[in-house]
C-alpha positions in Angstrom: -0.9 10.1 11.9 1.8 8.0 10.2 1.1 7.0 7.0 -0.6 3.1 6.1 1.6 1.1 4.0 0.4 -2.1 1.4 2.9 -4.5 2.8 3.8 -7.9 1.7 5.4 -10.3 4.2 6.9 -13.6 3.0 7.6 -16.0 6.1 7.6 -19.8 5.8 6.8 -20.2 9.5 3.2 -19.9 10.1 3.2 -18.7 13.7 5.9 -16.4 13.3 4.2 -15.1 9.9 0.6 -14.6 11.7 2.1 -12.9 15.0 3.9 -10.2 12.7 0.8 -9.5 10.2 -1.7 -9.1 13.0 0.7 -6.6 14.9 1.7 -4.5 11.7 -2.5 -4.8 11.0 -3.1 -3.8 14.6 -0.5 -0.6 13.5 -2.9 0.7 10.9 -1.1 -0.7 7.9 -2.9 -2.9 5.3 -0.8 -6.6 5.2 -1.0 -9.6 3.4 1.0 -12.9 4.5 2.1 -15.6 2.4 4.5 -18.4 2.7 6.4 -18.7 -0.5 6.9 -16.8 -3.9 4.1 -18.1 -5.7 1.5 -17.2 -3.2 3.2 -13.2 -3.7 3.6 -13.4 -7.6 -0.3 -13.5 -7.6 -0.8 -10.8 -5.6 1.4 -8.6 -6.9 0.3 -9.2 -10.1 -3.2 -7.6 -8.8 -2.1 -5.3 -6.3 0.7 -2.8 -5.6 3.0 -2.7 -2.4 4.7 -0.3 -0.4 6.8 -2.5 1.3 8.3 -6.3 1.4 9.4 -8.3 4.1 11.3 -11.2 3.2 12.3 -14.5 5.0 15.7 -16.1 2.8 14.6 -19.2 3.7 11.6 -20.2 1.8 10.5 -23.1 -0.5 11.1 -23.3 -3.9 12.9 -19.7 -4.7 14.8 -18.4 -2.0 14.3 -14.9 -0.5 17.1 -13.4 -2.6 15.8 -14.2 -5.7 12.4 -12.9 -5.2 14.6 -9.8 -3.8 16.1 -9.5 -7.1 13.0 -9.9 -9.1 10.8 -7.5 -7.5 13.6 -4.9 -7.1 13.9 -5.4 -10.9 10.7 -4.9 -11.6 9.4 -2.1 -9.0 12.7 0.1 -8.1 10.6 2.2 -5.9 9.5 -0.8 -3.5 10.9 -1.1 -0.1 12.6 -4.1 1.0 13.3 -5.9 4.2 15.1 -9.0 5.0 14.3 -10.5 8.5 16.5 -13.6 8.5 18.1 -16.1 10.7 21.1 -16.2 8.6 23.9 -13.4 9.9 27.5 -14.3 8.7 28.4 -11.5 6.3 28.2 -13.3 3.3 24.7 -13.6 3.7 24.3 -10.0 4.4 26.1 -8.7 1.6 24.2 -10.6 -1.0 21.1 -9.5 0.5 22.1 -6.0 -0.1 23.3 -6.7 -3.5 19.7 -8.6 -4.6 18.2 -5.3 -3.6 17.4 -5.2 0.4 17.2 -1.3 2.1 17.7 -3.2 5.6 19.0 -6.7 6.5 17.7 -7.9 10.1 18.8 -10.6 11.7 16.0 -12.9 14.0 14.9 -12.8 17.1 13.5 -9.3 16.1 10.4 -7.8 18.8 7.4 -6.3 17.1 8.3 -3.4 18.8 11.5 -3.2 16.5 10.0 -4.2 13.3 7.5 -1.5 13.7 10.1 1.2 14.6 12.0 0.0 11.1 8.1 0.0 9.4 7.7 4.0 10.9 10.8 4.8 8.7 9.5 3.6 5.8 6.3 5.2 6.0 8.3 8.6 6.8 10.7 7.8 3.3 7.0 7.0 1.8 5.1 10.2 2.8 7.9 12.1 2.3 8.5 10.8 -1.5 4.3 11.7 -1.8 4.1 15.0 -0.3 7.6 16.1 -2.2 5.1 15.3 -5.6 1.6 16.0 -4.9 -0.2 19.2 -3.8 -3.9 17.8 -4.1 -7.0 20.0 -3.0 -10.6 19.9 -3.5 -12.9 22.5 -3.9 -16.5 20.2 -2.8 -18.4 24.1 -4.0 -16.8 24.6 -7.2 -16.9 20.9 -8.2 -12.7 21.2 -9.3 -10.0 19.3 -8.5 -6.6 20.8 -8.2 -3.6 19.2 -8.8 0.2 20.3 -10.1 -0.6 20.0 -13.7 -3.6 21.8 -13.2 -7.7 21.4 -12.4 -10.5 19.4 -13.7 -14.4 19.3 -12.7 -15.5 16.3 -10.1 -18.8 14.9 -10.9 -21.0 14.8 -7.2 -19.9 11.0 -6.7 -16.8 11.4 -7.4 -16.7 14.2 -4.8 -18.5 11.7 -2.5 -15.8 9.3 -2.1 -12.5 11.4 -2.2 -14.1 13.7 0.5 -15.3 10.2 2.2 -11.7 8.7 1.9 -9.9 12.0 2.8 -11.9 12.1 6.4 -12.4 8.4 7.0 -9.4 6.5 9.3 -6.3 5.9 7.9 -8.1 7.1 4.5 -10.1 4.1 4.2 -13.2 2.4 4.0 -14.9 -0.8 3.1 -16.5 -1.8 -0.2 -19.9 -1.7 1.4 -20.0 1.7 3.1 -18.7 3.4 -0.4 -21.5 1.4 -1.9 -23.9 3.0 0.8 -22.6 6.2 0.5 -23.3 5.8 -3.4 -26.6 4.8 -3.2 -25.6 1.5 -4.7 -26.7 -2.0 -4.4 -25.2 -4.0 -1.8 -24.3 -6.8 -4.0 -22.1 -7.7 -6.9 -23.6 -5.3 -9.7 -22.8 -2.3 -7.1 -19.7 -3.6 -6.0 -19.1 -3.1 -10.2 -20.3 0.0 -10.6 -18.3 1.5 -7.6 -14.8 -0.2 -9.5 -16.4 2.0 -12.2 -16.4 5.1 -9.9 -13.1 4.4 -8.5 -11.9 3.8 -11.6 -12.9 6.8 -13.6 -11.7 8.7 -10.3 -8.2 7.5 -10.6 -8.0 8.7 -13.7 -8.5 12.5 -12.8 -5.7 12.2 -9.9 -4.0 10.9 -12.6 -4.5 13.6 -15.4 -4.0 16.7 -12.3 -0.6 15.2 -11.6 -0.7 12.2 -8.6 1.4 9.4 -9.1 0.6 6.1 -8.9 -1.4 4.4 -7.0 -3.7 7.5 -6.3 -6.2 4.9 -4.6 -5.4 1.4 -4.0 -7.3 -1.6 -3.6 -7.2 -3.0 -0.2 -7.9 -6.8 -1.1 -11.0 -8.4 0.4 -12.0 -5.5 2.0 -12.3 -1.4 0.1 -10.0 1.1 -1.1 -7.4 3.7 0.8 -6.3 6.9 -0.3 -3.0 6.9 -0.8 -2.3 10.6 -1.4 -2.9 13.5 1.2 -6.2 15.9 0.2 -7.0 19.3 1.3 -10.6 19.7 1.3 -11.0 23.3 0.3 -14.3 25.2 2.5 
């Protein structure tokens, strides 16, 4: 199974924007749309991505900016610019505000996901290179490379539920089930809580960041492969 990316797509032209996001959704990855930097700036203030594809032209600041910004600020993000604009120029300042691969439109969703594939490869590759994660659901431990710690039973609950559930994740609501928690606001807190104290383990045994994201609107995904020790 290839690997689900958190991916950001900035594309001005609503039809073309919602076409691409439902096919890379329909591919298993998690994808947010937006039509200009602002909309993006907010997110990624609150959430952390894989991958950005990037329109150049955009209102208010262009593609290359936000290129340059974001490479800037997150060197091990992934960027893609699918853009009408091909003279050579264009394509060499896209590569020097921070773009791994300038595309030119038309582009099928059959070739953007063949480009997406190698990024999650690069991804998965980059994750298994630094994490060798198991957990031991008898024992209660942990086991990462800088060592063990205990799991408490819920904690063990949702990284065994994430490891085995598609594409590593579920919705705020069945965690909460699987919890025993409210199905309301207080339990949606309490499972942050969890998830929170939970990330800070993978954390302390060695995973990089983000151990478990949040998927917005909907749960969290595992983001780091588990062997679930018998």
């Amino acid at each position: 199974m290839r690997l689900p990316l958190n991916i950001a797509l900035v594309e001005d032209h609503t039809d073309l924007r919602e076409l691409f996001v439902d096919f890379l959704r329909g591919q298993g990855h998690s994808v947010t749309g937006f039509c200009m930097a602002d909309e993006l700036d907010d997110f990624c203030a609150h959430q952390r991505i894989d991958l950005l594809i990037l329109d150049l032209n955009l209102p208010g600041e262009s593609g290359f900016g936000i290129a340059t910004r974001l490479r800037a600020a997150h060197p091990e993000l992934h960027i893609i610019m699918l853009t009408a604009r091909t003279a050579v120029e264009d394509r060499i300042r896209g590569y020097a505000s921070g773009a791994d691969l300038y595309l030119c439109k038309p582009i099928t969703p059959d070739e953007l996901d063949a480009v997406v594939s190698s990024v999650a490869r690069r991804v998965q590759t980059r994750q298994d290179r630094h994490t060798q994660l198991s957990l031991n659901p008898t024992t209660a431990r942990l086991c990462g490379p800088l060592g063990n710690l205990a799991l408490t039973p819920a904690e063990i609950t949702l990284l065994k539920a994430l490891t085995e559930a598609p594409d590593e994740k579920l919705d705020y609501w069945r965690l909460q089930e699987l919890l025993a928690l409210e199905p309301d606001e207080r339990g949606k807190a309490a499972l942050e809580v969890r998830i929170s104290r939970l990330k800070r383990k993978l954390h302390d045994v060695g995973v990089p960041e983000p151990a478990i994201r949040a998927v917005w609107k909907e749960g969290y995904q595992l983001c780091v492969p588990v062997a679930i020790q018998s």
